[in-house]
DOKOLKE-77275 format. One record per residue (C-alpha): residue number from 1; residue in one letter; chain; x, y, z. Coordinates in Angstrom, 3 decimals. Example, Ala and Ser with C-alpha at 12.3 -4.5 7.8 and 13.67 -1.06 7.14 Angstrom:
2
r num = 1&residuo = A&cadena = A&east = 12.300&north = -4.500&up = 7.800 $
r num = 2&residuo = S&cadena = A&east = 13.670&north = -1.060&up = 7.140 $
***
This chain:
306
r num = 1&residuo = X&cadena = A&east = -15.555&north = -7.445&up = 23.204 $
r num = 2&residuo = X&cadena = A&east = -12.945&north = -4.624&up = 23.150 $
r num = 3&residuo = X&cadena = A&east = -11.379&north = -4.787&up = 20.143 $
r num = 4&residuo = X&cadena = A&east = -7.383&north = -5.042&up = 19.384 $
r num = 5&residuo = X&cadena = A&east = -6.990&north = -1.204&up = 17.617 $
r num = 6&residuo = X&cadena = A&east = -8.889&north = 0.741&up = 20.925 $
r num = 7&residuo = X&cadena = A&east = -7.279&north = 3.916&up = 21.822 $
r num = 8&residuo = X&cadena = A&east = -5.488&north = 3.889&up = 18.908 $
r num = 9&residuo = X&cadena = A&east = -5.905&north = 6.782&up = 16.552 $
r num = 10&residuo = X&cadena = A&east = -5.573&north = 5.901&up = 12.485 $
r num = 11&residuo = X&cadena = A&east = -5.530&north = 8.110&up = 8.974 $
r num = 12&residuo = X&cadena = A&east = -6.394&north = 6.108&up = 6.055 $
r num = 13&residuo = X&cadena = A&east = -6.212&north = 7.847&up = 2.639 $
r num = 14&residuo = X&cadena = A&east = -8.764&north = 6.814&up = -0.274 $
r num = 15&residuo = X&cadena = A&east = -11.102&north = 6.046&up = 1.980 $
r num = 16&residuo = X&cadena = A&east = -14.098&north = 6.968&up = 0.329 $
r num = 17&residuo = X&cadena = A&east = -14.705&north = 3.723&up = -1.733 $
r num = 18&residuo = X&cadena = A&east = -13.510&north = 0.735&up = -2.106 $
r num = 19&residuo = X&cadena = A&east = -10.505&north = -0.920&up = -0.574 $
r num = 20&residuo = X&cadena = A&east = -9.587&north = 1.897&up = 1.741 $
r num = 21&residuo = X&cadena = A&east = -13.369&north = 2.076&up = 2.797 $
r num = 22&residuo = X&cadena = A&east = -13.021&north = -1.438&up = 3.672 $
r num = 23&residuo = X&cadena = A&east = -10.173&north = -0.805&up = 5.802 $
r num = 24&residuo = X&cadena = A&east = -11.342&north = 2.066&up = 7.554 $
r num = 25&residuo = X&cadena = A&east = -14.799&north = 0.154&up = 8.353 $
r num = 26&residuo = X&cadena = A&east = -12.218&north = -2.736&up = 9.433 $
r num = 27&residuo = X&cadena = A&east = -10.022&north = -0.283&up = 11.763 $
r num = 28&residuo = X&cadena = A&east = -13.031&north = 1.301&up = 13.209 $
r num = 29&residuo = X&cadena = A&east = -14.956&north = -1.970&up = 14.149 $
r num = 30&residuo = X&cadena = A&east = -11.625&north = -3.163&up = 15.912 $
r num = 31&residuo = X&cadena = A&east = -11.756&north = 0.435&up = 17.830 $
r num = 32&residuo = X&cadena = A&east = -9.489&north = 2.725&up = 16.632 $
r num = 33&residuo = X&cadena = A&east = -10.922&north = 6.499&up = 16.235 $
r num = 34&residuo = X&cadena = A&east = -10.280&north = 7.378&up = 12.241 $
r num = 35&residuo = X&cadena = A&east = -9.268&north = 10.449&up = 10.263 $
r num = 36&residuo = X&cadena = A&east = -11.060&north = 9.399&up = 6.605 $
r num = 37&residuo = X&cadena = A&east = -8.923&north = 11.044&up = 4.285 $
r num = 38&residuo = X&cadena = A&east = -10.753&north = 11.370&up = 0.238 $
r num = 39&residuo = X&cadena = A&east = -10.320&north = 13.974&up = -2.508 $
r num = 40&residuo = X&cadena = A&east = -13.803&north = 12.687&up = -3.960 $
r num = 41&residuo = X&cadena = A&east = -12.587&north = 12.474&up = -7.220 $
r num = 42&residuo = X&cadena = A&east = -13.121&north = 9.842&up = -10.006 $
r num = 43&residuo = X&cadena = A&east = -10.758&north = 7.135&up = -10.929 $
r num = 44&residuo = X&cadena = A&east = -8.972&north = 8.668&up = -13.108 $
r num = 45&residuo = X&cadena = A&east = -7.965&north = 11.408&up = -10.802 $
r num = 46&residuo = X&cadena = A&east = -10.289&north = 13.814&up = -11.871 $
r num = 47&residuo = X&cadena = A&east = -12.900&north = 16.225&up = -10.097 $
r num = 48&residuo = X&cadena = A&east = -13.439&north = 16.540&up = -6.031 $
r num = 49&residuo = X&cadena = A&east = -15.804&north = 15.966&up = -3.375 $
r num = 50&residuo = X&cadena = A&east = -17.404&north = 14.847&up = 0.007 $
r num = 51&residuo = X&cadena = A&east = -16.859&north = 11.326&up = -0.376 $
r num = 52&residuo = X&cadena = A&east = -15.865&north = 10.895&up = 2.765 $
r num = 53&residuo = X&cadena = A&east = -18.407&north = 12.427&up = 4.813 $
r num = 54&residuo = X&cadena = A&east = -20.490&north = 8.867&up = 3.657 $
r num = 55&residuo = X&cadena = A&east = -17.685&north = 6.649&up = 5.190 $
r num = 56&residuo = X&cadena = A&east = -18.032&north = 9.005&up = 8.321 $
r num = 57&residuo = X&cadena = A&east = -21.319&north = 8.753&up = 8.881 $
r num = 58&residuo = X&cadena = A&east = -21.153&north = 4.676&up = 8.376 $
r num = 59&residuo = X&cadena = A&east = -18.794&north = 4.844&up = 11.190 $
r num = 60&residuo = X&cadena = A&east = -20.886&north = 6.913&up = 13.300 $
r num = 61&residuo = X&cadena = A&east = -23.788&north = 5.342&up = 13.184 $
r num = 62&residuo = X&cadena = A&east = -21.855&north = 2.051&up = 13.989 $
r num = 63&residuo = X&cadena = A&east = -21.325&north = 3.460&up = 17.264 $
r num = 64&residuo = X&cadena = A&east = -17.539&north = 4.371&up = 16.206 $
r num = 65&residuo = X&cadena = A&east = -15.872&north = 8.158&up = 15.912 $
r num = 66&residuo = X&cadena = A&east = -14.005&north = 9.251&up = 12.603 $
r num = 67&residuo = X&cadena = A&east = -13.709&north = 12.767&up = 11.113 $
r num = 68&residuo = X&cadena = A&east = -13.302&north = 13.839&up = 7.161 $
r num = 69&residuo = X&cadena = A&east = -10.453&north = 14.770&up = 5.176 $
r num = 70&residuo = X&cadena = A&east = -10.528&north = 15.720&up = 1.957 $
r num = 71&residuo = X&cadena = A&east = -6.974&north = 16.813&up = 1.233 $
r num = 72&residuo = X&cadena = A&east = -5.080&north = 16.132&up = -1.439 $
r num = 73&residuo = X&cadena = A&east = -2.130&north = 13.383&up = -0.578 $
r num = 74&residuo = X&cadena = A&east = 0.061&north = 14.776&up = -3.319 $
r num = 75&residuo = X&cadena = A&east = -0.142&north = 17.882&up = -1.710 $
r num = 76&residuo = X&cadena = A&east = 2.744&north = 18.483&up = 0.610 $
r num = 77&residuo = X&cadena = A&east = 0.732&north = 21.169&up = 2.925 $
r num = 78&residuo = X&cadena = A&east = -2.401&north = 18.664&up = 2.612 $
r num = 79&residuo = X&cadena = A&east = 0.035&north = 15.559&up = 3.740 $
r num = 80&residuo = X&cadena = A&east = 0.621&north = 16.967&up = 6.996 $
r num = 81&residuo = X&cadena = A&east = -1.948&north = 18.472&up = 8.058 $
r num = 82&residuo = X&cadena = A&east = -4.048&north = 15.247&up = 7.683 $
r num = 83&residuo = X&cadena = A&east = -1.436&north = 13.497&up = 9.745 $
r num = 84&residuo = X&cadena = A&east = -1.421&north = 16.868&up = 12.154 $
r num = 85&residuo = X&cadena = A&east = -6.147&north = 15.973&up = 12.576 $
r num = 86&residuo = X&cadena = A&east = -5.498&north = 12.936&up = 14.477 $
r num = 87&residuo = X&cadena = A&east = -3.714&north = 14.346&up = 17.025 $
r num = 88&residuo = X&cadena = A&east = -5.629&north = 17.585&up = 17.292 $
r num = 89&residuo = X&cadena = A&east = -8.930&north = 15.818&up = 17.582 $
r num = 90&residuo = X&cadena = A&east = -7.495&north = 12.943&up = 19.602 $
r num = 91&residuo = X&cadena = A&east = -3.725&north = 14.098&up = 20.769 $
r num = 92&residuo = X&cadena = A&east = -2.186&north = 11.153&up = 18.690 $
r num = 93&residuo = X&cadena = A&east = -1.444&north = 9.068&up = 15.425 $
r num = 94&residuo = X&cadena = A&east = -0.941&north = 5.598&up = 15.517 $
r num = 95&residuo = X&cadena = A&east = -1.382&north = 4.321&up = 12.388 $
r num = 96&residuo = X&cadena = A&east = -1.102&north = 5.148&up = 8.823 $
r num = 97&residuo = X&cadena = A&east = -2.643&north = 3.165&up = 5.966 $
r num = 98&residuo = X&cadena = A&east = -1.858&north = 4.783&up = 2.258 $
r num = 99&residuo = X&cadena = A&east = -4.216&north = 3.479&up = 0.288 $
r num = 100&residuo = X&cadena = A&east = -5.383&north = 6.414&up = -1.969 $
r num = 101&residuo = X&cadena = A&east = -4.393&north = 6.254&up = -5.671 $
r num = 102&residuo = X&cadena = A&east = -6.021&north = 6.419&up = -9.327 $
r num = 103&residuo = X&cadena = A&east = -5.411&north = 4.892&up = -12.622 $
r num = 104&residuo = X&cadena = A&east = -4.425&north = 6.078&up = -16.254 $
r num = 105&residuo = X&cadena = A&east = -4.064&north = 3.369&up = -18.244 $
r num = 106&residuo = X&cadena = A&east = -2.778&north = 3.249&up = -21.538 $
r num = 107&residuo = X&cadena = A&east = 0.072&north = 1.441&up = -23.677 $
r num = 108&residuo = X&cadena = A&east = 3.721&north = 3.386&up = -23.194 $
r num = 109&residuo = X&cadena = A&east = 3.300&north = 4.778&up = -26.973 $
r num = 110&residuo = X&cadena = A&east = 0.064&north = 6.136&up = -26.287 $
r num = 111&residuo = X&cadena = A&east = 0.531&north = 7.216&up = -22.870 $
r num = 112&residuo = X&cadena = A&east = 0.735&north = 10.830&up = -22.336 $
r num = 113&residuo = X&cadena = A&east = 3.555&north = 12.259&up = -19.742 $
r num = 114&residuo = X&cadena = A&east = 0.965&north = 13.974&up = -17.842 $
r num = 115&residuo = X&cadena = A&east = -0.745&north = 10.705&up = -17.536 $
r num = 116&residuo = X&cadena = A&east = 2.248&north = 9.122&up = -15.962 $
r num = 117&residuo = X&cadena = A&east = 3.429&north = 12.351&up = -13.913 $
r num = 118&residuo = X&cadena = A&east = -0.485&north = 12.318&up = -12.221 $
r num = 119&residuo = X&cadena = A&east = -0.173&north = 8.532&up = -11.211 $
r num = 120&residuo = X&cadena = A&east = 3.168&north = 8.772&up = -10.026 $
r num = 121&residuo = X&cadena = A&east = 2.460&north = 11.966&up = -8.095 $
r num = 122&residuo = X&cadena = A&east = -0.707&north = 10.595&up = -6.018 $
r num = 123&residuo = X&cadena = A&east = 0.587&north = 7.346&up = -5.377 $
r num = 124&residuo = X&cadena = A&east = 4.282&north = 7.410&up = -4.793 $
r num = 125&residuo = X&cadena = A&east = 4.632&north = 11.267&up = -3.938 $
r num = 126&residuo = X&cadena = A&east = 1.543&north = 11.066&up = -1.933 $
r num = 127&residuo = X&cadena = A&east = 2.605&north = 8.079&up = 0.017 $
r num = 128&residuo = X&cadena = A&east = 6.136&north = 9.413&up = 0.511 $
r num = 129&residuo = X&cadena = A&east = 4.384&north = 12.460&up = 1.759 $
r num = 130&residuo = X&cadena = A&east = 2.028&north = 11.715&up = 4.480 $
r num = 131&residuo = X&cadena = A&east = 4.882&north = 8.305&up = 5.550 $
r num = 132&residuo = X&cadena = A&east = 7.453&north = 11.441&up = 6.142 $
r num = 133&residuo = X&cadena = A&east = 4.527&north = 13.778&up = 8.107 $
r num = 134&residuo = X&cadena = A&east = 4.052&north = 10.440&up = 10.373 $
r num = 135&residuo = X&cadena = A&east = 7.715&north = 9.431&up = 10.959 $
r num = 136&residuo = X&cadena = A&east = 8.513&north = 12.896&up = 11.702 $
r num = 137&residuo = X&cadena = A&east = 6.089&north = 13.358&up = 14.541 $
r num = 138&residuo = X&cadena = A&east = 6.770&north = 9.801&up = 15.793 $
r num = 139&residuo = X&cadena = A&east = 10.595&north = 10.512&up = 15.972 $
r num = 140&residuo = X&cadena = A&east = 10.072&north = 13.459&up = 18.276 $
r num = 141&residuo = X&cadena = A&east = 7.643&north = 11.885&up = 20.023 $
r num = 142&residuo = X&cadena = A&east = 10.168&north = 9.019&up = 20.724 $
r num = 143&residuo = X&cadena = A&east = 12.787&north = 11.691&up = 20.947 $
r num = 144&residuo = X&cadena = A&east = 10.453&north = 13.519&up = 23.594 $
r num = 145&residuo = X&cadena = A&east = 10.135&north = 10.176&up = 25.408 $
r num = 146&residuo = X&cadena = A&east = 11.357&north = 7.035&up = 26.356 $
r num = 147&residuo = X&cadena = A&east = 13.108&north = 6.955&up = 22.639 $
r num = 148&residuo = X&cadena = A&east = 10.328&north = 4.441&up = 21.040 $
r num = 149&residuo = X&cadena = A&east = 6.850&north = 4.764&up = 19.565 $
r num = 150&residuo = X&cadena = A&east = 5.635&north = 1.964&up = 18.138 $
r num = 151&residuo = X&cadena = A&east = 3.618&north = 3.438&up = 14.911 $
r num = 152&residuo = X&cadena = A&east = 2.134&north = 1.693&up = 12.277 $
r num = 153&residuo = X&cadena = A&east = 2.606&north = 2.134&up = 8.446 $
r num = 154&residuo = X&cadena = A&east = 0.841&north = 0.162&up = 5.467 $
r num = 155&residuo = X&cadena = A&east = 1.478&north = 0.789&up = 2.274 $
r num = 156&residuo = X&cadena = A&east = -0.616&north = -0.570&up = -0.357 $
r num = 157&residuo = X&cadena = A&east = 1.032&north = -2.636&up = -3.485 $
r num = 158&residuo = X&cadena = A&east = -0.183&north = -4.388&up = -5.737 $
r num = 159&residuo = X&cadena = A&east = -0.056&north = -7.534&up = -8.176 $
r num = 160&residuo = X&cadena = A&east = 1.021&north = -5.057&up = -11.615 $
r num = 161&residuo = X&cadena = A&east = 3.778&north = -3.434&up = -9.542 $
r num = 162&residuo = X&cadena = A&east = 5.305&north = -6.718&up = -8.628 $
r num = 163&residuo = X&cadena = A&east = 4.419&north = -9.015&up = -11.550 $
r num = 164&residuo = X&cadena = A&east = 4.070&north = -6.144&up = -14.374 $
r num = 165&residuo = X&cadena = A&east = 0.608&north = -5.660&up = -16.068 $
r num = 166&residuo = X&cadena = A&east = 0.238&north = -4.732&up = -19.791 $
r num = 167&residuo = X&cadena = A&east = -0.870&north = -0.874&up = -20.395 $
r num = 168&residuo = X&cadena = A&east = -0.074&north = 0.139&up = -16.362 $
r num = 169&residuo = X&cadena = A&east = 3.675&north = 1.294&up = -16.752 $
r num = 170&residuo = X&cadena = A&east = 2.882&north = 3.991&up = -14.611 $
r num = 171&residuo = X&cadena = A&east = 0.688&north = 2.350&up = -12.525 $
r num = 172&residuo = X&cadena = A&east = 3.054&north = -0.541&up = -11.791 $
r num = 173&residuo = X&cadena = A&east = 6.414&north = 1.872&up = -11.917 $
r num = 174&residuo = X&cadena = A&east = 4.335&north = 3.754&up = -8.735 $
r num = 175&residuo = X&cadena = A&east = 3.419&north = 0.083&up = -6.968 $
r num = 176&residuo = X&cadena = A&east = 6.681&north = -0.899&up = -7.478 $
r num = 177&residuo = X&cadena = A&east = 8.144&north = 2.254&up = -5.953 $
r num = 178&residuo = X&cadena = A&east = 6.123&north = 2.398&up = -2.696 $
r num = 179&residuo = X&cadena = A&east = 7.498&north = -1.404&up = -2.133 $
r num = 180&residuo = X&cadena = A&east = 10.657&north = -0.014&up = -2.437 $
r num = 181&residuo = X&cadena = A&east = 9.580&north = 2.693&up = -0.301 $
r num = 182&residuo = X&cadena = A&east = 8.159&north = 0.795&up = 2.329 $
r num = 183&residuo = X&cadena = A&east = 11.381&north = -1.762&up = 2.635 $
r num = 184&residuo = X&cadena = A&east = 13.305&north = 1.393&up = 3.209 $
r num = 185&residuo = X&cadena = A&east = 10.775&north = 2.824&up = 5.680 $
r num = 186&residuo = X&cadena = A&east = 10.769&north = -0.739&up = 7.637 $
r num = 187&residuo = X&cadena = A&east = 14.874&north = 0.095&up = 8.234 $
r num = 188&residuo = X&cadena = A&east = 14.958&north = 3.552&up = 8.816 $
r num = 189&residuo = X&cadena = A&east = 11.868&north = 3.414&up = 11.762 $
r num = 190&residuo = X&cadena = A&east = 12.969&north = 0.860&up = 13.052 $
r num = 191&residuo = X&cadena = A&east = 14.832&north = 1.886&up = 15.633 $
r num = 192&residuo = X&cadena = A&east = 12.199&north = 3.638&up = 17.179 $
r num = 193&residuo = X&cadena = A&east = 9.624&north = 0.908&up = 16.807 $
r num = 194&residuo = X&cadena = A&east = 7.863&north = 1.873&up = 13.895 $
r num = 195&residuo = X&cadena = A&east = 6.800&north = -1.098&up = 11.831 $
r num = 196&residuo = X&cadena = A&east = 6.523&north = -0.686&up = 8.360 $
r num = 197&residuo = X&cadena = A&east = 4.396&north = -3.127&up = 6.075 $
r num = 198&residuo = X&cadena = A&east = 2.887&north = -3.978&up = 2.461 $
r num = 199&residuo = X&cadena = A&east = -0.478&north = -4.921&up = 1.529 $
r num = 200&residuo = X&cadena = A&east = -1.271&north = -6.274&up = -1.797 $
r num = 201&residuo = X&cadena = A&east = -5.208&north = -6.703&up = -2.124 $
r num = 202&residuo = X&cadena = A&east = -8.090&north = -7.702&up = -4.257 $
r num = 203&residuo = X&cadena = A&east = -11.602&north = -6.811&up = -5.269 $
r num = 204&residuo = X&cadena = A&east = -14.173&north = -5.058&up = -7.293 $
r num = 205&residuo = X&cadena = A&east = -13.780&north = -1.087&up = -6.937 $
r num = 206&residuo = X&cadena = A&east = -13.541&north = 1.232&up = -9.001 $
r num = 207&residuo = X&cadena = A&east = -10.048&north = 0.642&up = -10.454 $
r num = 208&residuo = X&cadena = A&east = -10.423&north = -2.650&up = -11.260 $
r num = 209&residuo = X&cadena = A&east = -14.000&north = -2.157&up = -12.716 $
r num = 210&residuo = X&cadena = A&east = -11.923&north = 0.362&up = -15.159 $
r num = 211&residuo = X&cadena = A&east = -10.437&north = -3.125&up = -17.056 $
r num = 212&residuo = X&cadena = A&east = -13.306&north = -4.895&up = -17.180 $
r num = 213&residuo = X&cadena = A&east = -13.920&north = -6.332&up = -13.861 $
r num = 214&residuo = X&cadena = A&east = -17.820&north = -5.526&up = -13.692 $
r num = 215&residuo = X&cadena = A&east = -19.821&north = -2.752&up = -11.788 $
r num = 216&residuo = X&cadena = A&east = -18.272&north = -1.818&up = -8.799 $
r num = 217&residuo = X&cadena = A&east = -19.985&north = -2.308&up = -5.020 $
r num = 218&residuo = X&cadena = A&east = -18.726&north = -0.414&up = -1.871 $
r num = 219&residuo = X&cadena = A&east = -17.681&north = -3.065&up = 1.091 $
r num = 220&residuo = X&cadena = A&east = -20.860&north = -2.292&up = 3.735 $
r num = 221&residuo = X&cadena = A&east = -22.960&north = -3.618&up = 0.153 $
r num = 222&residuo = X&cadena = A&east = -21.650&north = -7.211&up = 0.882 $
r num = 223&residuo = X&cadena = A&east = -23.355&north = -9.091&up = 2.715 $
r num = 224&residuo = X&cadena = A&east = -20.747&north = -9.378&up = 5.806 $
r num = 225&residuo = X&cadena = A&east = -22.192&north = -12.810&up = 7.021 $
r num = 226&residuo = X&cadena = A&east = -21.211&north = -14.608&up = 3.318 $
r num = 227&residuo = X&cadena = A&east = -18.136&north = -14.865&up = 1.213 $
r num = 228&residuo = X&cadena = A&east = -17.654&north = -13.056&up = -1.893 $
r num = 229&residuo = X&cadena = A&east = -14.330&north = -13.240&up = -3.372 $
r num = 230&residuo = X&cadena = A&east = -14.856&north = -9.683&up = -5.378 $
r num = 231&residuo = X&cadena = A&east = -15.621&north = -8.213&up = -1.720 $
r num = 232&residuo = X&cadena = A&east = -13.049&north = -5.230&up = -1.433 $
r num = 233&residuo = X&cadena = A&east = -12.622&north = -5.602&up = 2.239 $
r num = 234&residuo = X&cadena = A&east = -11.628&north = -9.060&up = 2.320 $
r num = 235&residuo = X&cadena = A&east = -7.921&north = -8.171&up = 3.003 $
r num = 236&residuo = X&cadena = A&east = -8.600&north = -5.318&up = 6.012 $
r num = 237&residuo = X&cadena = A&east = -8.381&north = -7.570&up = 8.552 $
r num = 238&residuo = X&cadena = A&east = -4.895&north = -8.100&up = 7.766 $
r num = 239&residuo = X&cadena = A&east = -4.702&north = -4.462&up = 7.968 $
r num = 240&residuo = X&cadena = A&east = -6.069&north = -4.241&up = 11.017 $
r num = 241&residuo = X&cadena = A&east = -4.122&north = -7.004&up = 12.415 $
r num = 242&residuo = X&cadena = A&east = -0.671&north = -5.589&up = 11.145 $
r num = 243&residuo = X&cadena = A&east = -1.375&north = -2.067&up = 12.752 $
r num = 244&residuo = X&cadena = A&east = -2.038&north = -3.766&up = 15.745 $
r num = 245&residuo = X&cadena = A&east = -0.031&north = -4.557&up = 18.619 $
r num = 246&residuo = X&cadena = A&east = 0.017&north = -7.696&up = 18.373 $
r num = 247&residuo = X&cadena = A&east = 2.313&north = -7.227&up = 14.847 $
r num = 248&residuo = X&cadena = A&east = 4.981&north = -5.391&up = 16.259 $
r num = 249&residuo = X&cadena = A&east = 7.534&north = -7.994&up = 15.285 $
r num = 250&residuo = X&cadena = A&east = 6.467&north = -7.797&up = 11.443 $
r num = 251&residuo = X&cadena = A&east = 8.283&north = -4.890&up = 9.594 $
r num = 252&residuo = X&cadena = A&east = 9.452&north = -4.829&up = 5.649 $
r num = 253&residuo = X&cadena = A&east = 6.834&north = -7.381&up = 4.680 $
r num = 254&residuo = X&cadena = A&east = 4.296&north = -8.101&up = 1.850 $
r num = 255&residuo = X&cadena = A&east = 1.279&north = -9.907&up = 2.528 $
r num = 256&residuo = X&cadena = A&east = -0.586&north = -10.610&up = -1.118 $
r num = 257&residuo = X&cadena = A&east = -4.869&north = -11.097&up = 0.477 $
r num = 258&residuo = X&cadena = A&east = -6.941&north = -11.990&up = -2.840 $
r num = 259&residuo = X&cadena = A&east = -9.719&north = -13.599&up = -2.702 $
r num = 260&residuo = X&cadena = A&east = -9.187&north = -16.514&up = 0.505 $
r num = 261&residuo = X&cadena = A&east = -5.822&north = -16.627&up = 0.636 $
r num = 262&residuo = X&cadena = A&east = -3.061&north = -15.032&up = 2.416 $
r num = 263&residuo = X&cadena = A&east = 0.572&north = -15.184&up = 1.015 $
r num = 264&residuo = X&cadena = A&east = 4.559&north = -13.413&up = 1.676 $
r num = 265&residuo = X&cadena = A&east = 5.603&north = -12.462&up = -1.144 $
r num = 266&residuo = X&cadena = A&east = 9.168&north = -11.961&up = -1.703 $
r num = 267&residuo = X&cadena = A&east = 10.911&north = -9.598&up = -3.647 $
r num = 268&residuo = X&cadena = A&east = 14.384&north = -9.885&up = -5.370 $
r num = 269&residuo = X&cadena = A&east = 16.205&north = -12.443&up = -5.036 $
r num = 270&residuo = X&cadena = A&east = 19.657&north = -14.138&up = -6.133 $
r num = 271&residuo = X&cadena = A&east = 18.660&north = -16.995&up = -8.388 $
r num = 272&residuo = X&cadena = A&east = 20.889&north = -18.981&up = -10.642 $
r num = 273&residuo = X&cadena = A&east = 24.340&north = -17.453&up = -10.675 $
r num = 274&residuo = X&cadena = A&east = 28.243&north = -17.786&up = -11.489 $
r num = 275&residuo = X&cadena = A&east = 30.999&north = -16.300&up = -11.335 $
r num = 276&residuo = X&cadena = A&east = 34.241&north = -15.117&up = -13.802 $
r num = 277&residuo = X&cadena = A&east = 36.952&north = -16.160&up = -11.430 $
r num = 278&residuo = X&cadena = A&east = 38.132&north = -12.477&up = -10.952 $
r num = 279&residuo = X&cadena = A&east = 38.462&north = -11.946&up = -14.660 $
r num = 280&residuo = X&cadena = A&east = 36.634&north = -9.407&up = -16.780 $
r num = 281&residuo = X&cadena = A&east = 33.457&north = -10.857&up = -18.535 $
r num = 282&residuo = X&cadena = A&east = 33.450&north = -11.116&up = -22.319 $
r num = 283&residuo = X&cadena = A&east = 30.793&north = -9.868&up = -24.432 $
r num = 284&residuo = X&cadena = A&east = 31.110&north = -11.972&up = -27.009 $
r num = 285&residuo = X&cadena = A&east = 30.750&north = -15.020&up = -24.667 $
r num = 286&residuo = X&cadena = A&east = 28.222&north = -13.915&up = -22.811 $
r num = 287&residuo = X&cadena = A&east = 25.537&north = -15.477&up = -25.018 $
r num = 288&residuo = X&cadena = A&east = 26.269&north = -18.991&up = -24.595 $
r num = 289&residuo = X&cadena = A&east = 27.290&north = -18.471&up = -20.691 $
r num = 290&residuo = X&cadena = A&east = 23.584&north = -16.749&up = -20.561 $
r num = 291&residuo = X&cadena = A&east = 21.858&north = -19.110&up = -21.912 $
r num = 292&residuo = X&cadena = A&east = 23.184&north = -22.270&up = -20.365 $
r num = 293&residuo = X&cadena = A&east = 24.426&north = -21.170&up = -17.333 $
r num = 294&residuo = X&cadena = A&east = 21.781&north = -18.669&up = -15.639 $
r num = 295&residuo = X&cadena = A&east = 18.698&north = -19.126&up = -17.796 $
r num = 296&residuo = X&cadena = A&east = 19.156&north = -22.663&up = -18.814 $
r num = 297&residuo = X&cadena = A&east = 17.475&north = -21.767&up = -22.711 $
r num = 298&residuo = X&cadena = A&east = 19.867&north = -23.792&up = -24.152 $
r num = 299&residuo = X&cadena = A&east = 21.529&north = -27.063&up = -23.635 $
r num = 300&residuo = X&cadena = A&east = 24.883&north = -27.160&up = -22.124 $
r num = 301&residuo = X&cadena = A&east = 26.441&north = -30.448&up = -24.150 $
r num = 302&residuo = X&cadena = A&east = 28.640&north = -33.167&up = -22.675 $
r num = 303&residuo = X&cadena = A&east = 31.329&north = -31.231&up = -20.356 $
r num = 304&residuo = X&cadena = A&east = 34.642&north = -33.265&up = -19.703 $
r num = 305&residuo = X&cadena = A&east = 36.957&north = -32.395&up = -16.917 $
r num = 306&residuo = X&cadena = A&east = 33.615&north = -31.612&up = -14.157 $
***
């Protein structure tokens, strides 16, 4: 059975372990040819290697094509020129799944500025980076042609840069951010076709193993017939699915894939509000319009007149 990526061409970063390896195993099964992008570092951002010459080879002997990258996404030279391997070993890019990133966690008072600089920089800079390589080959593609090509971005998010999570405030400041990102991404490339989405996954990897979570395994160590809600690749067939075809009517969304379940998840949103009637708010009365009003913390009391 042919399956719904063929002939497309895909770059996933952090694809070495983890998440992003399930993803690229995902993209590859469904046929698209893969650029595996991996500094081979640890966790904590530190060190380099061939990490993804292993994901390659999986591939490979799978039956499936991929070549290895081990560029740095933070680097701005690196960004593009692992966009740029896709289409000079295949002639194209289709699809563009940021997953690479690291952790440094800490509490804010004990959290050093480089620690929050290095987080920020590989996974808001470096997602910035290699979104603007793909959007500007895909606009002058589009300009080159019939004015549309329909390219895929996902982003990766996650539940501490939506909900918050205690000692990640740069970790979840960076999440956060490449939402933000992404929403903006989804309007801007639109116009062209480009679809731009969120994914907010689950697992055991190496990340989350770094609070606790247990000894990490790699996706291909699951047993792919059986369930395991710690398996890493449980949300990479959504990935697959929204770099697809079939999802080019999806743009600007977050799909949250823990465990069995799929959710949207919304962001912002007007909740309880009121209004001054076109007068100036006061400070001092703030408090009690706060508190009953938007928040409901206190009790309003009997109100005569409606």
């Amino acid at each position: 059975m042919t399956g719904i990526l063929e002939g497309k061409v895909a770059l996933v970063t952090g694809a070495g372990h983890g998440i992003g390896r399930g993803h690229a195993l995902e993209l590859a099964r469904q046929g698209a040819k893969l650029i595996i992008n991996d500094l081979g570092g640890n966790a904590n951002g530190e060190g380099q290697g061939r990490d993804a010459d292993v994901v390659v080879d999986l591939i490979k002997s799978r039956g499936g094509e991929a070549v290895a990258d081990y560029g740095d996404v933070s680097d701005e030279a690196a960004a593009a020129a692992m966009v740029k391997r896709g289409i000079d070993e295949w002639g194209r890019i289709d699809i563009v799944v940021n997953n690479a990133g690291i952790v440094r966690d800490k509490a804010i008072w004990n959290m050093s500025v480089e620690d929050f600089d290095l987080v920020m920089k590989v996974h808001l800079r470096g997602t910035w980076l290699v979104c603007r390589a793909a959007a500007q080959h895909w606009r002058a593609a589009a300009k080159a042609g019939n004015g549309r090509y329909p390219g895929r971005i996902i982003n990766t998010t996650s539940g501490a840069g939506l909900l918050g999570n205690f000692g990640q405030t740069n970790y979840a400041a960076a999440k956060a951010g490449i939402a933000g990102l992404t929403l903006t991404l989804s309007l801007e490339l639109a116009s062209i076709g480009v679809t731009a989405n969120l994914i907010s996954p689950g697992g055991l990897t190496r990340i989350s193993s770094t609070i606790g979570m247990g000894a990490p395994k790699e996706p291909d160590e699951f047993d792919a017939e059986s369930f395991d809600p710690m398996d890493p690749s449980l949300g990479s067939p959504v990935v697959a699915w929204l770099a697809s075809d079939e999802a080019q009517m999806v743009s600007g969304q977050c799909i949250r894939a823990v465990r069995d379940r799929l959710s949207v998840l919304k962001g912002w949103h007007e909740g309880a509000g009121l209004s001054s009637g076109e007068k100036r708010w006061k400070t001092e009365e703030l408090g009690r319009i706060i508190g009953t009003d938007l928040f409901g913390t206190r009790t309003a009391g009997l109100r005569l007149g409606g």
